[in-house]
C-alpha positions in Angstrom: 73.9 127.5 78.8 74.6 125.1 75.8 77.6 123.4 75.5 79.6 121.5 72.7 81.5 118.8 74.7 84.2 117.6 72.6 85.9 114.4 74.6 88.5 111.6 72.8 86.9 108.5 71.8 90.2 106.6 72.4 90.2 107.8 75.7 92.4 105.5 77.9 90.7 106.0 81.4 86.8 105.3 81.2 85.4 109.0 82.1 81.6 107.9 80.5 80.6 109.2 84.2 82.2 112.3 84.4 80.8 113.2 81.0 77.4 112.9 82.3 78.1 114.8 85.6 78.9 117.8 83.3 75.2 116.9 80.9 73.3 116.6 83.9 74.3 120.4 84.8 74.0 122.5 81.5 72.4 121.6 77.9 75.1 119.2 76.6 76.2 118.3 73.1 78.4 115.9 73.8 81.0 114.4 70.9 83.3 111.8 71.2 86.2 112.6 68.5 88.4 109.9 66.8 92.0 110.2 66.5 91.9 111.4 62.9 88.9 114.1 63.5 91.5 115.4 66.6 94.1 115.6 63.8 92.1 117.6 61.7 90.2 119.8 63.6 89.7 122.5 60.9 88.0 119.6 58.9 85.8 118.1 61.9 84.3 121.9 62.7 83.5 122.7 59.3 82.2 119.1 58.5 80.0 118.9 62.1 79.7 122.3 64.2 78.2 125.6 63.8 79.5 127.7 66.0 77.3 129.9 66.9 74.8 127.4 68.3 77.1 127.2 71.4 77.8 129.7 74.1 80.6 127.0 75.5 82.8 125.3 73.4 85.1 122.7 75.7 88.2 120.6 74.4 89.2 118.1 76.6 91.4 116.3 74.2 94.7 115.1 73.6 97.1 118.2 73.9 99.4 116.8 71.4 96.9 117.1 68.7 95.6 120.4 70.2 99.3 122.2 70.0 99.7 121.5 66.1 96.3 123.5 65.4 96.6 126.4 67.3 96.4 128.6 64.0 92.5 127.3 63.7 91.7 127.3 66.9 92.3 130.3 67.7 89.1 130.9 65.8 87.0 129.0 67.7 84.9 131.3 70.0 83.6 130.8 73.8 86.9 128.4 74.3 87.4 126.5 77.3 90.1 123.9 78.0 89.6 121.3 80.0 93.1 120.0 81.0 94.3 117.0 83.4 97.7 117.2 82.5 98.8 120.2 82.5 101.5 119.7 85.5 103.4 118.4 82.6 104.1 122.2 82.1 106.3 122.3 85.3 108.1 119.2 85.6 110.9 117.8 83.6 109.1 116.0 80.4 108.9 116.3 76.9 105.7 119.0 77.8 107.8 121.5 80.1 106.6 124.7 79.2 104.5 123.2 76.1 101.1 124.5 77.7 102.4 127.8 78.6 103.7 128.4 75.0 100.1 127.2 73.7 97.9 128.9 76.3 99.7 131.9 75.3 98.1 131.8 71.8 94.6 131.5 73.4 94.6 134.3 75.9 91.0 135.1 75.7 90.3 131.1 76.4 89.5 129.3 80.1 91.6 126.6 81.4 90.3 124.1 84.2 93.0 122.6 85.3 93.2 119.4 87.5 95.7 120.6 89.5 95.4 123.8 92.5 98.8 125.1 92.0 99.5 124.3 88.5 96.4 126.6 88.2 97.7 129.4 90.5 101.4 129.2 88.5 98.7 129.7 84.9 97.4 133.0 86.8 100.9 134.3 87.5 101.2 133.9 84.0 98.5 136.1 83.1 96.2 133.2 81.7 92.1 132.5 82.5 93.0 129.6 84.7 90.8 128.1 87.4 91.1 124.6 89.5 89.0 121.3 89.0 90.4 118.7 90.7 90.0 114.6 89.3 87.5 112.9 90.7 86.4 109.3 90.5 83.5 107.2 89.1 81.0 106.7 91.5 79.1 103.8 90.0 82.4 101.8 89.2 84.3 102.2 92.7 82.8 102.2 96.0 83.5 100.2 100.0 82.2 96.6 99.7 82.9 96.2 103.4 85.3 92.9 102.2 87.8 91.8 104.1 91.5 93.5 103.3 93.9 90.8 103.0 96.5 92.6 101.2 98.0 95.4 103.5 100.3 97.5 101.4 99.7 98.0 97.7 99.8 100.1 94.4 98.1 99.7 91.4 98.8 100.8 88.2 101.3 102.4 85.6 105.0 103.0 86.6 106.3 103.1 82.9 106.6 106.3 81.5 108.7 109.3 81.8 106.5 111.4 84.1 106.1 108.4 86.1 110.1 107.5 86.4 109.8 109.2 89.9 106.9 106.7 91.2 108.6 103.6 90.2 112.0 105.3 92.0 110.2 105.4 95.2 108.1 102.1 94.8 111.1 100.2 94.4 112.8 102.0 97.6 109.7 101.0 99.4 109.7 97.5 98.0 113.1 97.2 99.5 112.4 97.2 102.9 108.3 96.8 103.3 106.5 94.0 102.0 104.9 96.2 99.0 102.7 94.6 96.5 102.6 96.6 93.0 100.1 95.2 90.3 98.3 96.3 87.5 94.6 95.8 86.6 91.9 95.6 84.1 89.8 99.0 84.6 86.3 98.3 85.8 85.1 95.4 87.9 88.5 93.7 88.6 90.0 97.0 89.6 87.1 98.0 92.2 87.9 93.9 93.7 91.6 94.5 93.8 91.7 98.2 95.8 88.9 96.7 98.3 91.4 94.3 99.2 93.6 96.4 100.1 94.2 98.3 103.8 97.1 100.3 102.6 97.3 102.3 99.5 100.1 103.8 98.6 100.2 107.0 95.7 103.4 107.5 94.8 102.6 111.0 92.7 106.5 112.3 93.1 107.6 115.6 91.0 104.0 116.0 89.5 102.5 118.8 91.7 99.2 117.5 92.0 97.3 114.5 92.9 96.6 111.7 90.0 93.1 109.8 90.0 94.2 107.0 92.0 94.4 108.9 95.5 90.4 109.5 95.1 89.7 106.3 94.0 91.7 104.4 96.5 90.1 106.0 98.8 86.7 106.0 98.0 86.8 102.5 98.2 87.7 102.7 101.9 91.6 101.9 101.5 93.9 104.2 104.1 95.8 106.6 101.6 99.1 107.0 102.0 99.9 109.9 99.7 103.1 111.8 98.5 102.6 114.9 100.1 102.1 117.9 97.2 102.0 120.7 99.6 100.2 122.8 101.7 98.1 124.8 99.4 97.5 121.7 96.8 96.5 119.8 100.3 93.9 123.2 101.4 92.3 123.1 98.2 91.2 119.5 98.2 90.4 119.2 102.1 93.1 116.8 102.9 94.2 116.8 106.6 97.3 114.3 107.4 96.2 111.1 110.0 92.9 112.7 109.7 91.4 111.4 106.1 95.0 111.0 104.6 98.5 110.4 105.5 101.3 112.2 103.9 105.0 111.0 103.5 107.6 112.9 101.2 110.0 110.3 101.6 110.3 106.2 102.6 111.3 106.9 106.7 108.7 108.7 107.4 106.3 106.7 105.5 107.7 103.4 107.8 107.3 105.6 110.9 103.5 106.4 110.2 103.0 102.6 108.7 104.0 102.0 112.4 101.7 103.8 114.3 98.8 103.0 112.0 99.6 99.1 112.4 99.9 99.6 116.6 96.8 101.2 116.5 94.1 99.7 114.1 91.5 102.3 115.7 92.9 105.5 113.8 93.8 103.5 110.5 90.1 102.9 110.3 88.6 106.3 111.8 91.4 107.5 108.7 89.9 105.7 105.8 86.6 106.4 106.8 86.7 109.8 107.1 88.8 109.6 103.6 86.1 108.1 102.3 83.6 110.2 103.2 85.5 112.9 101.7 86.2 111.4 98.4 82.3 110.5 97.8 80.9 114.0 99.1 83.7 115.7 96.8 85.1 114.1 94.0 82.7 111.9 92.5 82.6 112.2 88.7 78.6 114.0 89.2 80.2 116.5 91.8 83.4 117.3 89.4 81.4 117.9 86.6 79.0 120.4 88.4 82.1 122.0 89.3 83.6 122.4 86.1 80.0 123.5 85.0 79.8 126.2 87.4 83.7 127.2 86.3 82.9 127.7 82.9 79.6 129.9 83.3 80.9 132.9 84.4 81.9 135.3 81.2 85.3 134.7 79.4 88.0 137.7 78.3 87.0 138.7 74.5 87.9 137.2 71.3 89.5 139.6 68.9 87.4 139.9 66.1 88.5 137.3 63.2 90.7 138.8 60.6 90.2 138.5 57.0 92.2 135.8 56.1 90.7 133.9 58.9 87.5 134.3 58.0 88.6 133.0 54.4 89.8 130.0 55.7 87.0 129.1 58.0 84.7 129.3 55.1 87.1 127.0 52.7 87.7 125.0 55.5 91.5 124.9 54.9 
């Protein structure tokens, strides 16, 4: 199967790794697009791509640029979406309902979605939706075995919009625990930081899915404390509560369990252990991208033929 990869150059999070888990399963033309060729996508495909080479065509760019163009690419054949954002769609944000309304313009195209249930409320709606989760990068994060000398922490971004519900219940939890909330540089200095840590605490609240820290936290052996996003999110991704992760859904009964782990050293460890292994057997970067590999083999709804006017416009490129 050969596949045109198109990915954002300006990506914020390094995913270099995940990029080659998806290369190391198929034949992989992979292209990292600039800001301005993911504002002009008419002019990027007409300047760079032929089609037809490709019997997979992935975006996995920013959906702001993707919602403005969805006259043109609607006339991109063997579509698939890769999407890490799209619970967006479901809670209150500038997005709600945004990637319904576009999806509904590409009905013949996949979406892999990040998140279990935001992929099962795409079914309902009658789109080609299947479930990825995140993953993590393998040769970045791992255990060093260090000592943990600070025991409850987060790390990372509590500024924006979709995030106003973290920082809400961070700054509860900083009220009456001794909570340590820090930001790092991505790479080395990151990897140091959650190794020092014995507590983790992922604070995804109102998203419906879990973000990329809870599987890196605990790949590097921290005990995740994670906001629970329910049942069937918790199924999909093999999390059992005080078994490889421990759920809370609100600050009490996060104290309570930050109790018993504390009184009993023992089951905090057997419980980031067994997170761990979880977290490197499942969501490494080379295990997501053979997943989304596999997802996007099996055949896709048809594409109505291209009408006339289309067909102009593809060959001016305007």
């Amino acid at each position: 199967m050969k596949v045109l990869f198109l990915v954002q150059k300006e990506q914020r999070a390094i995913l270099d790794r995940l990029y080659d888990g998806v290369a190391a399963n198929c034949e992989c033309d992979l292209r990292w697009l600039t800001s301005e060729d993911q504002r002009n996508l008419r002019r990027y495909f007409k300047r760079e791509v032929q089609v037809e080479r490709y019997d997979r065509i992935v975006f996995f760019l920013r959906f702001k640029q993707e919602i403005r163009q969805a006259a043109f690419i609607r006339t991109v054949p063997n579509l698939v979406i890769l999407e890490h954002d799209a619970y967006q769609n479901y809670i209150p944000c500038k997005y709600t309902g945004k990637f319904s309304a576009h999806y509904r313009k590409l009905p013949w195209a996949r979406v892999i979605s990040s998140g279990y249930m935001v992929s099962e409320r795409l079914r309902q709606e009658g789109f080609d939706a299947v479930f990825v989760p995140k993953g993590y990068d393998e040769q970045l994060l791992a255990d060093q075995g260090r000592e943990r000398d600070i025991e409850l922490a987060f790390v990372g971004s509590t500024n924006s919009v979709a995030y106003s519900g973290r920082k809400a219940l961070l700054d509860e939890l900083g009220r009456v625990e001794n909570l340590v909330v820090t930001r790092t540089k991505s790479g080395e200095d990151y990897c140091n930081t959650l190794n020092r840590i014995r507590f983790f605490v992922s604070a995804d609240v109102g998203m419906g899915e879990y973000m990329i820290k809870n599987f890196e936290a605990m790949a590097c052996g921290c005990v995740l404390l994670a906001y629970d996003q329910g049942e069937e999110e918790n199924r999909a991704l093999g999390l059992q509560d005080m078994h490889n992760v421990v759920f809370y859904d609100n600050i009490p009964t996060l104290q309570e369990k930050l109790r018993r782990l504390r009184a009993d050293p023992e089951l905090a460890r057997q419980i980031a252990e067994n997170g761990r292994h979880l977290a490197v057997s499942r969501f490494s970067f080379g295990a997501v991208g053979r997943s989304i590999v596999d997802h996007m083999r099996p055949a896709l709804r048809p594409h109505p033929p291209l009408s006339a006017w289309q067909r102009l416009r593809l060959k001016l490129g305007i």
